[in-house]
C-alpha positions, 0 to 999 in steps of 0.5 A: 500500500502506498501513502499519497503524498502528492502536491494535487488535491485529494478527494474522497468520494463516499461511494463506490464505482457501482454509483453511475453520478459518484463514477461521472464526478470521480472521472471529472475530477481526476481530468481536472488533476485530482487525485481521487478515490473512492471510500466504500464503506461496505468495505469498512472493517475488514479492507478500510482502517480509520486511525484518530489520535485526539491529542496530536489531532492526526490520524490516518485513512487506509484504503485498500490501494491507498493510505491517507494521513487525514490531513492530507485530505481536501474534500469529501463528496458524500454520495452515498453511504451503503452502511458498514459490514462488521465483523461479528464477534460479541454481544457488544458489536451485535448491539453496535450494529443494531443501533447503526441500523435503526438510526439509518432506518429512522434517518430514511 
């Protein structure tokens, strides 16, 4: 995995390549010389990693081609959140997880 640390603008799309609008704006952008990526959070534990580190305000993104110290990141373009795929291991995280649909049910 490479980290990006290039002098063009970095921006994540919320979404995946499946989303014909999230394609179209993806390849808009890249023609205008960003680096651009996709943030499927489908893939979230298992291919992507969040890192936070509150008290020297840095913390990374890790994708599955890419990793990003989050200050390196310009923007975010929410498309769509197609929600989380957990790894199941306790009662806790099935509690999490039931939690996280409900309020993405209430929030339809």
């Amino acid at each position: 995995m490479r980290s990006n640390r290039s002098a063009t603008m970095n921006i994540l799309i919320l979404g995946n390549e499946t989303d014909v609008h999230a394609a179209h704006l993806k390849l808009a952008l890249e023609h205008a010389g960003a680096t651009v990526n996709y943030w499927d959070t489908q893939l979230f534990p298992k291919q992507l990693r969040l890192s936070w580190q509150p008290d020297t305000d840095s913390g990374w993104l890790r994708l599955p081609e890419v990793a990003f110290n989050l200050q390196e990141i310009e923007s975010v373009f929410w498309r769509s959140f197609s929600g989380v795929i957990p790894n199941l291991q306790n009662q806790t995280t099935d509690d999490i997880t039931q939690v996280l649909h409900s309020v993405r049910s209430h929030d339809r």
